[in-house]
BAVO-652429 format. One record per atom (N, C-alpha, C): residue in one letter; atom name; x negated, y, z negated. Coordinates in nm, 2 decimals, decimal comma. Atoms other than C-alpha are relative to their C-alpha. Example, Ala and Ser with C-alpha at 12.3 -4.5 7.8 and 13.67 -1.06 7.14 Angstrom:
// BAVO-652429
<zavo code="A" site="N" u="-0,09" v="-0,12" w="0,00"/>
<zavo code="A" site="CA" u="-1,23" v="-0,45" w="-0,78"/>
<zavo code="A" site="C" u="-0,09" v="0,12" w="0,00"/>
<zavo code="S" site="N" u="0,09" v="-0,11" w="0,00"/>
<zavo code="S" site="CA" u="-1,37" v="-0,11" w="-0,71"/>
<zavo code="S" site="C" u="0,08" v="0,11" w="-0,08"/>
END
This chain:
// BAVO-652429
<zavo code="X" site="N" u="-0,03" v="0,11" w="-0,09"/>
<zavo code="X" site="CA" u="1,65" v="2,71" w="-0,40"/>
<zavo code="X" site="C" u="-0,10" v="-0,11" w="-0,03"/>
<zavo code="X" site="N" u="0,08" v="0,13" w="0,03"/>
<zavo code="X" site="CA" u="1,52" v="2,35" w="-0,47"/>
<zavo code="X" site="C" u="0,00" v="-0,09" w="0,14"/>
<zavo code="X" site="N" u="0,00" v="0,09" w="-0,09"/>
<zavo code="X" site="CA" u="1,41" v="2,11" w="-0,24"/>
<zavo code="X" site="C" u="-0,08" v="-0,13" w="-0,01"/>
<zavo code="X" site="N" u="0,08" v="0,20" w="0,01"/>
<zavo code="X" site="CA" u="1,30" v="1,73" w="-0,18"/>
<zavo code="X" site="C" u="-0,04" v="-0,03" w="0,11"/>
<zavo code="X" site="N" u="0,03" v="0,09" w="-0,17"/>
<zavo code="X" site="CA" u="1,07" v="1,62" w="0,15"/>
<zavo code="X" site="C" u="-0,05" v="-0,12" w="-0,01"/>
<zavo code="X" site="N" u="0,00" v="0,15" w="-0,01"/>
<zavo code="X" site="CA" u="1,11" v="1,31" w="0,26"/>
<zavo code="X" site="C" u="-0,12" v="-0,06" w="0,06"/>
<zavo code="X" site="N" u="0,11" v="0,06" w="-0,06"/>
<zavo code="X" site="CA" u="0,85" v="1,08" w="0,36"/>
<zavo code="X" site="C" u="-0,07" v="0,03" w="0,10"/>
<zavo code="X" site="N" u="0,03" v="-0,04" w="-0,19"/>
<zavo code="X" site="CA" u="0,78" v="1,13" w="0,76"/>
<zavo code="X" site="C" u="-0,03" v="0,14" w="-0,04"/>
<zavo code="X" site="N" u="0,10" v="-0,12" w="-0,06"/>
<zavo code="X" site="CA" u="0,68" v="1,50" w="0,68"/>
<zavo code="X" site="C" u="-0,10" v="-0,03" w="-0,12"/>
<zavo code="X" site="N" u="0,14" v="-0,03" w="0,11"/>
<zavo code="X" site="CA" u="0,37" v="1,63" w="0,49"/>
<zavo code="X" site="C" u="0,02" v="0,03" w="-0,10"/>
<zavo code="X" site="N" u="-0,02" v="-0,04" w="0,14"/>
<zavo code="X" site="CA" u="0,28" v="1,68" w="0,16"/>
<zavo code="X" site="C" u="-0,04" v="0,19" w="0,01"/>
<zavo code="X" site="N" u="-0,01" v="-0,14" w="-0,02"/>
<zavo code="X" site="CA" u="0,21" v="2,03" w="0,31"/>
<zavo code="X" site="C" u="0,09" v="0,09" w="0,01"/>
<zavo code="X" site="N" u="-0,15" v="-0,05" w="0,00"/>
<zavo code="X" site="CA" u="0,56" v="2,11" w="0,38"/>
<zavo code="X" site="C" u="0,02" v="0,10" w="-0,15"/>
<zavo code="X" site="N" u="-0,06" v="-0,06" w="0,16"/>
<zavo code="X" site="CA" u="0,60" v="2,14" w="-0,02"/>
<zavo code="X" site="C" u="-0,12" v="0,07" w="-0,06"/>
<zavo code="X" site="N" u="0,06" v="-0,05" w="-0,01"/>
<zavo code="X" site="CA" u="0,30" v="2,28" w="-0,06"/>
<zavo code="X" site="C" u="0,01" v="0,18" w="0,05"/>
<zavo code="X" site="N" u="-0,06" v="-0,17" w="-0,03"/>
<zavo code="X" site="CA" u="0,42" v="2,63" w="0,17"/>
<zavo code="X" site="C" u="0,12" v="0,02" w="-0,06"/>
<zavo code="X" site="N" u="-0,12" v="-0,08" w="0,05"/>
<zavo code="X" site="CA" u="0,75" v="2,64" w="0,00"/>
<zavo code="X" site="C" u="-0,02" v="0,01" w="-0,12"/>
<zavo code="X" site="N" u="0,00" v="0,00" w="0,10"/>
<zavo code="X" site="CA" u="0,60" v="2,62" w="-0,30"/>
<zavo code="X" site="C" u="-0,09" v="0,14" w="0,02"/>
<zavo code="X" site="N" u="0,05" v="-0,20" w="-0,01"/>
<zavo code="X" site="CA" u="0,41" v="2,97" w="-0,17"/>
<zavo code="X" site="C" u="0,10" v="0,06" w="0,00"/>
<zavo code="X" site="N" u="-0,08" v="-0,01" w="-0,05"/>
<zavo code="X" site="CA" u="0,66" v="3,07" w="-0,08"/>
<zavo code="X" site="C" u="0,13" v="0,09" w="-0,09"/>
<zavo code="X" site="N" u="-0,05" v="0,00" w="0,12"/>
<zavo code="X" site="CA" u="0,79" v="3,09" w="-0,41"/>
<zavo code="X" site="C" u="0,18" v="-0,14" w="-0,04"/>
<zavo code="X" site="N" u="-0,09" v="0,10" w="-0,01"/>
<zavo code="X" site="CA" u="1,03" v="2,78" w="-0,36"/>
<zavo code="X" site="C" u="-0,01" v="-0,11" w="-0,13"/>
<zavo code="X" site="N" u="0,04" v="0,09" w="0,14"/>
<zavo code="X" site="CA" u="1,07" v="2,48" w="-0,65"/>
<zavo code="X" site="C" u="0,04" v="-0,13" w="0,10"/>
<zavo code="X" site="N" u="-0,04" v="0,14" w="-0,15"/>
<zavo code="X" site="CA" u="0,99" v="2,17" w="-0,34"/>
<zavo code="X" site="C" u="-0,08" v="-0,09" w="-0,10"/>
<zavo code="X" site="N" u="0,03" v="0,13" w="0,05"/>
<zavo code="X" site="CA" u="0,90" v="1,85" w="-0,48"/>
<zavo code="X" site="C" u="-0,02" v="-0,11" w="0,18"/>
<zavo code="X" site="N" u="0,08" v="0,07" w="-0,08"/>
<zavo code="X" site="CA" u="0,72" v="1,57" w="-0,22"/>
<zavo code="X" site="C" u="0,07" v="-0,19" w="-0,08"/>
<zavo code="X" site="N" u="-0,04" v="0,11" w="0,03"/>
<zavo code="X" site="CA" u="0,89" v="1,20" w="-0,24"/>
<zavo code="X" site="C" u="-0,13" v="-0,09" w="-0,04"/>
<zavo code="X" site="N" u="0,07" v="0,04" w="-0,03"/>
<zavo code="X" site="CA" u="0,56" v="1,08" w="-0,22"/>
<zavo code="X" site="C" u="-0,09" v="0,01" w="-0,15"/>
<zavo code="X" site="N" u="0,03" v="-0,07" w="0,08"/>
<zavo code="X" site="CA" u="0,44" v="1,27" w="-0,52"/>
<zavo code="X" site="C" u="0,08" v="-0,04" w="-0,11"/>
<zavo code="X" site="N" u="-0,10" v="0,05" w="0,15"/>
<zavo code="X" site="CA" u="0,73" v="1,15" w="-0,74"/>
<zavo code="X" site="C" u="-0,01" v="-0,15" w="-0,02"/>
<zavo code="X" site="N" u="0,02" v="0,17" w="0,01"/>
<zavo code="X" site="CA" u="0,64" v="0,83" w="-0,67"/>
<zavo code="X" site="C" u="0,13" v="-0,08" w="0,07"/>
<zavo code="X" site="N" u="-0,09" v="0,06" w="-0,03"/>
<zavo code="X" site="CA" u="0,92" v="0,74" w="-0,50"/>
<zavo code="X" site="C" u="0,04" v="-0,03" w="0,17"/>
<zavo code="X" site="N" u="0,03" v="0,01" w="-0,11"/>
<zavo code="X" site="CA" u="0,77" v="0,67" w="-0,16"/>
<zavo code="X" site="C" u="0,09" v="-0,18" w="0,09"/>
<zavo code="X" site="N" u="-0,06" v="0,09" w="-0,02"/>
<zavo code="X" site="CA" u="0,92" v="0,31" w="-0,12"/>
<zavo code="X" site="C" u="0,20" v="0,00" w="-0,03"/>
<zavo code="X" site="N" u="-0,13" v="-0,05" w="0,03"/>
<zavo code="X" site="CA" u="1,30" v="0,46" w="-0,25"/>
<zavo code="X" site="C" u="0,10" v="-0,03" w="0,16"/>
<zavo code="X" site="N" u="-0,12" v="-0,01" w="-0,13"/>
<zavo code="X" site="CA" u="1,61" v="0,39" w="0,01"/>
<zavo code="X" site="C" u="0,00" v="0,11" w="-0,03"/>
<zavo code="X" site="N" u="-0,04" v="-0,15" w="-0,06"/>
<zavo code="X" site="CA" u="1,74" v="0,70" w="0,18"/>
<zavo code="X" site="C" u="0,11" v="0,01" w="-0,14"/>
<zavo code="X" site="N" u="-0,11" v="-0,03" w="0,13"/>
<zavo code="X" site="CA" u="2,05" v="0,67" w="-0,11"/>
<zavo code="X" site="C" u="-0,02" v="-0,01" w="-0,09"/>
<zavo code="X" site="N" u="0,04" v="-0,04" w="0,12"/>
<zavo code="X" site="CA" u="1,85" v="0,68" w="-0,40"/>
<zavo code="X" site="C" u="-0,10" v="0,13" w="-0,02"/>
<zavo code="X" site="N" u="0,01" v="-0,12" w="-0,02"/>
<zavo code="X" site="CA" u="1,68" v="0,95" w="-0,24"/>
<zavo code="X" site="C" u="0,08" v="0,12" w="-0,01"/>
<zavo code="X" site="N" u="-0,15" v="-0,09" w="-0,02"/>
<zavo code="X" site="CA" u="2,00" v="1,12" w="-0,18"/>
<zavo code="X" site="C" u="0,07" v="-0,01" w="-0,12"/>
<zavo code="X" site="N" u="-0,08" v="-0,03" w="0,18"/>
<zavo code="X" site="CA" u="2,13" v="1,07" w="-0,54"/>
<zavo code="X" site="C" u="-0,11" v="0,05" w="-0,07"/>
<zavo code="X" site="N" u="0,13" v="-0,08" w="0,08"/>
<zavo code="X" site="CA" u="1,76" v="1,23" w="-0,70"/>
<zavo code="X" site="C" u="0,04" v="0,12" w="0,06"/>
<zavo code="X" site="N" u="0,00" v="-0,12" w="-0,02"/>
<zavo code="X" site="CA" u="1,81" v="1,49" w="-0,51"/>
<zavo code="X" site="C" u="0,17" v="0,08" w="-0,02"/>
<zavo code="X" site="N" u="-0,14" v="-0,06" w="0,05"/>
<zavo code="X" site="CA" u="2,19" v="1,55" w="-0,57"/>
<zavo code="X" site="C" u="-0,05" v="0,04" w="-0,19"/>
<zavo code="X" site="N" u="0,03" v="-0,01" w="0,23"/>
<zavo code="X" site="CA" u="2,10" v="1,50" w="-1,01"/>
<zavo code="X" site="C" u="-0,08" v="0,12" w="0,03"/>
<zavo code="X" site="N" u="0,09" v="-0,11" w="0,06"/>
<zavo code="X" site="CA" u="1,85" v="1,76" w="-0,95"/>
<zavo code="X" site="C" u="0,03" v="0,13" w="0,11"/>
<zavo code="X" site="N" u="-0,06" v="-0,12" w="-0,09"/>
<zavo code="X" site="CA" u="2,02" v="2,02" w="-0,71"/>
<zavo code="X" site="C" u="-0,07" v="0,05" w="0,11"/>
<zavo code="X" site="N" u="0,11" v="-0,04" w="-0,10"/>
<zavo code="X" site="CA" u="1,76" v="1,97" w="-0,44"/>
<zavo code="X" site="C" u="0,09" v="-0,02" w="0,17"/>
<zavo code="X" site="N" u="-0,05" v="-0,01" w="-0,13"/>
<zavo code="X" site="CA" u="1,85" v="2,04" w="-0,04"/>
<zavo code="X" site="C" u="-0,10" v="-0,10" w="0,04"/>
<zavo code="X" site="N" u="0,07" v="0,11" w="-0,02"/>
<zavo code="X" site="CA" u="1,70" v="1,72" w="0,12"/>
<zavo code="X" site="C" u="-0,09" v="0,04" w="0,13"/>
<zavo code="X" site="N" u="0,04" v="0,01" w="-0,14"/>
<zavo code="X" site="CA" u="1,43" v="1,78" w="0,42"/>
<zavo code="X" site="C" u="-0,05" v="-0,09" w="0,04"/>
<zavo code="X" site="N" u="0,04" v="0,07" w="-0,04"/>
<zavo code="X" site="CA" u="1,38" v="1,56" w="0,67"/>
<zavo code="X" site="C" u="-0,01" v="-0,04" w="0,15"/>
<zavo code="X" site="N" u="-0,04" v="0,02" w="-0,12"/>
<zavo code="X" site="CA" u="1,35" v="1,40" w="0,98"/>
<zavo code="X" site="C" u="0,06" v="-0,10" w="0,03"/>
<zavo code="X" site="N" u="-0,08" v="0,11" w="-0,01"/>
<zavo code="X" site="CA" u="1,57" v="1,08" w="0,93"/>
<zavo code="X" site="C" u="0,10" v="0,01" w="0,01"/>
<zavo code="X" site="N" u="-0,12" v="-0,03" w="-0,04"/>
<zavo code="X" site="CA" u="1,91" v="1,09" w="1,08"/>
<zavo code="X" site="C" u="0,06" v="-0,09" w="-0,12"/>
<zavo code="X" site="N" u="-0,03" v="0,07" w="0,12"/>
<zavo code="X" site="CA" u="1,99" v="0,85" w="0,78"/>
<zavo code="X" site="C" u="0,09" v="0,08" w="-0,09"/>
<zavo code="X" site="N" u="-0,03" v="-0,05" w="0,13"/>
<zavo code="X" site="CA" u="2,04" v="1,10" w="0,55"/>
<zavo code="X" site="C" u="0,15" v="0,11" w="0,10"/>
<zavo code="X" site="N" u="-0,11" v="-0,01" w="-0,04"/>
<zavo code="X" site="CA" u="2,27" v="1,26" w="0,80"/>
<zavo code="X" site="C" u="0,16" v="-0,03" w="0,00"/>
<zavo code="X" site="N" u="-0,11" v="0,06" w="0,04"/>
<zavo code="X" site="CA" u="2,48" v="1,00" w="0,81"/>
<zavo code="X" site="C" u="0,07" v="0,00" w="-0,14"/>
<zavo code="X" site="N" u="0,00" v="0,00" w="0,09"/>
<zavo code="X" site="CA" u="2,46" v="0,94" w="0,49"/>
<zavo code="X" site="C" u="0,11" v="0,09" w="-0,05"/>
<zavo code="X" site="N" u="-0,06" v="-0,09" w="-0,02"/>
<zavo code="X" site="CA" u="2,63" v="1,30" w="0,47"/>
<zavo code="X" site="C" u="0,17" v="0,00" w="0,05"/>
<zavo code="X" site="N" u="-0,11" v="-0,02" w="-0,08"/>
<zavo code="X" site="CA" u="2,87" v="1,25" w="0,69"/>
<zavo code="X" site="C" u="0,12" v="-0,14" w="0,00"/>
<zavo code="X" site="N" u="-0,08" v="0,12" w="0,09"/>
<zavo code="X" site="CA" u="3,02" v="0,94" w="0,47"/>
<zavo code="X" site="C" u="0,03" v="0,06" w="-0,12"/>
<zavo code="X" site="N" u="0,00" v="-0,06" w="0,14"/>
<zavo code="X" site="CA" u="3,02" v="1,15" w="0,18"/>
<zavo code="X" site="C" u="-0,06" v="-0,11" w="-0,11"/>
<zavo code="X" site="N" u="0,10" v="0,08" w="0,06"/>
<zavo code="X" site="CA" u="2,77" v="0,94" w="0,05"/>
<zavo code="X" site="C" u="-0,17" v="0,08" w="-0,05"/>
<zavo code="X" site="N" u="0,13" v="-0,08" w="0,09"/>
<zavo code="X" site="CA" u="2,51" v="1,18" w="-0,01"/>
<zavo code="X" site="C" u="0,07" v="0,17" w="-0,02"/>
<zavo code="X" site="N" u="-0,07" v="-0,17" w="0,06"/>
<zavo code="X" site="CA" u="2,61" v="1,54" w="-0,21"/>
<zavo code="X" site="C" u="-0,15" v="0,10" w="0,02"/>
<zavo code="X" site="N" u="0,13" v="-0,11" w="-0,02"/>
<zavo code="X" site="CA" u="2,28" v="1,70" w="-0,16"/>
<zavo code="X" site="C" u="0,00" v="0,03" w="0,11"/>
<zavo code="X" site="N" u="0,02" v="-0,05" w="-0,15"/>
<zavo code="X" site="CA" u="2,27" v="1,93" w="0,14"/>
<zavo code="X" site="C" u="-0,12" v="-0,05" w="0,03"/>
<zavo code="X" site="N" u="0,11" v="0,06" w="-0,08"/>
<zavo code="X" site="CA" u="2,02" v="1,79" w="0,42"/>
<zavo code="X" site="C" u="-0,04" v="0,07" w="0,12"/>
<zavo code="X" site="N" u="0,02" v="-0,13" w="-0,11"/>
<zavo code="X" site="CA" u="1,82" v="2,00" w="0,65"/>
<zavo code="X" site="C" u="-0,07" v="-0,11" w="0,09"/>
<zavo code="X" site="N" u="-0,03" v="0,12" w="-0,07"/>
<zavo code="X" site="CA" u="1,77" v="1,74" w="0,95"/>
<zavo code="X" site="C" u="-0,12" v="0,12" w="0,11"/>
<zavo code="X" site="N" u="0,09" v="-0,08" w="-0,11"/>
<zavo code="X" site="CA" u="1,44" v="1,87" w="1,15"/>
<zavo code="X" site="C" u="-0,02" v="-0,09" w="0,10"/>
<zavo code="X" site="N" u="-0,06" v="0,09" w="-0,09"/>
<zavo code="X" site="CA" u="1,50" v="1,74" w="1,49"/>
<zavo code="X" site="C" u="-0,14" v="0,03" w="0,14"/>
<zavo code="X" site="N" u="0,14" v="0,01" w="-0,11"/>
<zavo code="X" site="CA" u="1,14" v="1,80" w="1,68"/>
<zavo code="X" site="C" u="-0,09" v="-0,12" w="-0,02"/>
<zavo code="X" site="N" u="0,14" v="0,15" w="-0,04"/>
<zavo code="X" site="CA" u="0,89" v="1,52" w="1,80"/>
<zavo code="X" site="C" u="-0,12" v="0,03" w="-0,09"/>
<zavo code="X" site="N" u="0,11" v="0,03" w="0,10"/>
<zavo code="X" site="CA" u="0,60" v="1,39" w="1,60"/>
<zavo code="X" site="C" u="-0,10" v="0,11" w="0,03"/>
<zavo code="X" site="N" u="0,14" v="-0,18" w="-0,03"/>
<zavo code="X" site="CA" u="0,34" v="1,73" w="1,62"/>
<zavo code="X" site="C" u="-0,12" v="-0,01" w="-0,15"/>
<zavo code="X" site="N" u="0,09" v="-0,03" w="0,07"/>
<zavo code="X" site="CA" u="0,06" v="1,84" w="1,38"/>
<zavo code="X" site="C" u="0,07" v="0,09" w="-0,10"/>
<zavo code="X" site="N" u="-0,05" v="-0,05" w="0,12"/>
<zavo code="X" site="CA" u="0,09" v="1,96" w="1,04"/>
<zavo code="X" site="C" u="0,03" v="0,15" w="0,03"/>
<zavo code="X" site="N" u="-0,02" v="-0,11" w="0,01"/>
<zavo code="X" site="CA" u="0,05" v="2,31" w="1,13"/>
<zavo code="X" site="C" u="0,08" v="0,05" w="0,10"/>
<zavo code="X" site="N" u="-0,12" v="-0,06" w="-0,09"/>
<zavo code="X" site="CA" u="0,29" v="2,35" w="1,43"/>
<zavo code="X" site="C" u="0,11" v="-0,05" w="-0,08"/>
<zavo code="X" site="N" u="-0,14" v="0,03" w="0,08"/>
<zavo code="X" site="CA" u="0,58" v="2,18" w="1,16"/>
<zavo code="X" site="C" u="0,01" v="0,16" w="-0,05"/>
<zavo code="X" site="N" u="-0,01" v="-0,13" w="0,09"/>
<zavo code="X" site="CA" u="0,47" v="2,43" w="0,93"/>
<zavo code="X" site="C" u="0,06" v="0,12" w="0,08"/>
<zavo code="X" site="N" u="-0,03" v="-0,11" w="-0,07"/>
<zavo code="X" site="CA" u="0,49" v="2,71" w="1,19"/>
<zavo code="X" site="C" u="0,19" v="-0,02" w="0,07"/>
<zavo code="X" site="N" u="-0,08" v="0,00" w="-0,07"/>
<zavo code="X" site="CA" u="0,80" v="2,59" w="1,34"/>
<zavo code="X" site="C" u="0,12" v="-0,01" w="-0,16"/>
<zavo code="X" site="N" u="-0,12" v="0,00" w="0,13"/>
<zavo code="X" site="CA" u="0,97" v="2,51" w="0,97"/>
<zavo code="X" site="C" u="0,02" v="0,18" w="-0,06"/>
<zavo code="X" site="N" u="-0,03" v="-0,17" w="0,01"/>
<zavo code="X" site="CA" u="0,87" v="2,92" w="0,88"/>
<zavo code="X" site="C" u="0,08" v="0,03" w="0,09"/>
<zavo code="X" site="N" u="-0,06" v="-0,07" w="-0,10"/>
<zavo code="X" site="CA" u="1,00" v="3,03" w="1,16"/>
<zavo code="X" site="C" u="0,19" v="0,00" w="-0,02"/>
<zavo code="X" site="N" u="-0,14" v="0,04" w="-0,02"/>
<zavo code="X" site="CA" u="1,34" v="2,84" w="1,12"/>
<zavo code="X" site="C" u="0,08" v="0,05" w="-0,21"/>
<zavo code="X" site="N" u="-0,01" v="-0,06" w="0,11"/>
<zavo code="X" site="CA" u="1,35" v="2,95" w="0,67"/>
<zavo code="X" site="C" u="0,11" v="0,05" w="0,01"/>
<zavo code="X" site="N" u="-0,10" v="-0,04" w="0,05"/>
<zavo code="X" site="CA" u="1,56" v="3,20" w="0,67"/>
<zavo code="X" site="C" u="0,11" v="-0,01" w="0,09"/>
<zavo code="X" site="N" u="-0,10" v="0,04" w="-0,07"/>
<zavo code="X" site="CA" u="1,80" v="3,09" w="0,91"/>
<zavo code="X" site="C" u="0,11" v="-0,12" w="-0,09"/>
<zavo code="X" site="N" u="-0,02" v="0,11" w="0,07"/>
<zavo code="X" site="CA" u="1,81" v="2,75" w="0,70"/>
<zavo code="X" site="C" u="0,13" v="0,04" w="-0,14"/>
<zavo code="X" site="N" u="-0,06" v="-0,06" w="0,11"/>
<zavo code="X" site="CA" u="1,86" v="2,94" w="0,39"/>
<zavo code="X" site="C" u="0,10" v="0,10" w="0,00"/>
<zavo code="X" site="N" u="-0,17" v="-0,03" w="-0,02"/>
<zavo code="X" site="CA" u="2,16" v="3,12" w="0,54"/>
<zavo code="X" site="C" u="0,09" v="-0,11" w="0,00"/>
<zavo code="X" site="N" u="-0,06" v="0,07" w="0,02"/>
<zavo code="X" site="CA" u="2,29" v="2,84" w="0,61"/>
<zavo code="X" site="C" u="0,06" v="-0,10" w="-0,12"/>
<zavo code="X" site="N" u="-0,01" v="0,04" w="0,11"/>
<zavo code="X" site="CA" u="2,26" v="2,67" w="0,27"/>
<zavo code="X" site="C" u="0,11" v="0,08" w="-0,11"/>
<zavo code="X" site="N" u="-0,10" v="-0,07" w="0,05"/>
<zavo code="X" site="CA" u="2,42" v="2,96" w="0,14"/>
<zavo code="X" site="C" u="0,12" v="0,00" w="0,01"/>
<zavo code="X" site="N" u="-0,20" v="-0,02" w="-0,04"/>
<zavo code="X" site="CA" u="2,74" v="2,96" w="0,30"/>
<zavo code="X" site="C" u="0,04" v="-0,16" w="0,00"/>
<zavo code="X" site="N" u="-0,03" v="0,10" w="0,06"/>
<zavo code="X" site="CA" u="2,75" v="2,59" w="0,18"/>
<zavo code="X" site="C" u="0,06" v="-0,10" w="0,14"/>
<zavo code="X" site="N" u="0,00" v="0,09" w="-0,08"/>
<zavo code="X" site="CA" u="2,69" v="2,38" w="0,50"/>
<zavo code="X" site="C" u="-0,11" v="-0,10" w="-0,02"/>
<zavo code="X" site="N" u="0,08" v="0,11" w="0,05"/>
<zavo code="X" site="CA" u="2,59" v="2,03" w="0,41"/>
<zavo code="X" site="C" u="-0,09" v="-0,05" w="0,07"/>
<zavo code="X" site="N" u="0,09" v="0,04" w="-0,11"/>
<zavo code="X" site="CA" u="2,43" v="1,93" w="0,73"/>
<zavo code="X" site="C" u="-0,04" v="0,10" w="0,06"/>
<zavo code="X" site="N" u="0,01" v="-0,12" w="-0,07"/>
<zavo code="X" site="CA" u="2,19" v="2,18" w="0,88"/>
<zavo code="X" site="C" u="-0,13" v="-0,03" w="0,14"/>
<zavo code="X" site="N" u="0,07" v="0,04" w="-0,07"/>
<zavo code="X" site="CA" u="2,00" v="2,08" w="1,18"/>
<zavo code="X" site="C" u="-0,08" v="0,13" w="0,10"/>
<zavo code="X" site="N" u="0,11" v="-0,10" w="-0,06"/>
<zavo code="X" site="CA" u="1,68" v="2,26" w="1,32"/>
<zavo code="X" site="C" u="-0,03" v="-0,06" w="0,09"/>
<zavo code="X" site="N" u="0,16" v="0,09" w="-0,12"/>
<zavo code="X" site="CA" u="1,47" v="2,18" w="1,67"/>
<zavo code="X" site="C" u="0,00" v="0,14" w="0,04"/>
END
């Protein structure tokens, strides 16, 4: 499973799924911190990445059929890096059923 996080979280995010044993990439890190949400959403489609984030943007985006990369839409208030963390483990393998059975929009709080 590949993944792309979006600006608004941490570069920690990609950091545990890359423990994790996951292949996460950091927008931030690709240099593509200034990028619209739809050239975000076409990088991450070319490269078969599931988009996380917290911007309803890419939602939409989604639900125009404007973006082909599934988007996992984390829907909790601004918190500390390590309660995301704790709260994005926690929700994993849930996610990654979901992904599985090939739902584009997957919303966590």
């Amino acid at each position: 499973m590949k993944f792309l996080i979006d600006n608004q979280l941490p570069v920690a995010l990609r950091s545990f799924l890359s423990r994790e044993g996951f292949d996460a990439a950091h927008v931030l890190e690709l240099g593509m911190e200034c990028a619209t949400d739809l050239e975000i959403a076409q990088f991450a489609a070319a490269e078969g990445r599931a988009i996380i984030t917290k911007d309803e943007d890419f939602a939409l985006l989604a639900a125009l059929d404007r973006c082909a990369a599934p988007v996992i839409w984390i829907r909790i208030g601004n918190c500390r890096s390590d309660v995301l963390l704790k709260f994005f483990s926690e929700s994993l393998t849930l996610v990654l059923e979901k992904l599985l059975s090939g739902e584009v929009v997957i919303e966590i709080y």
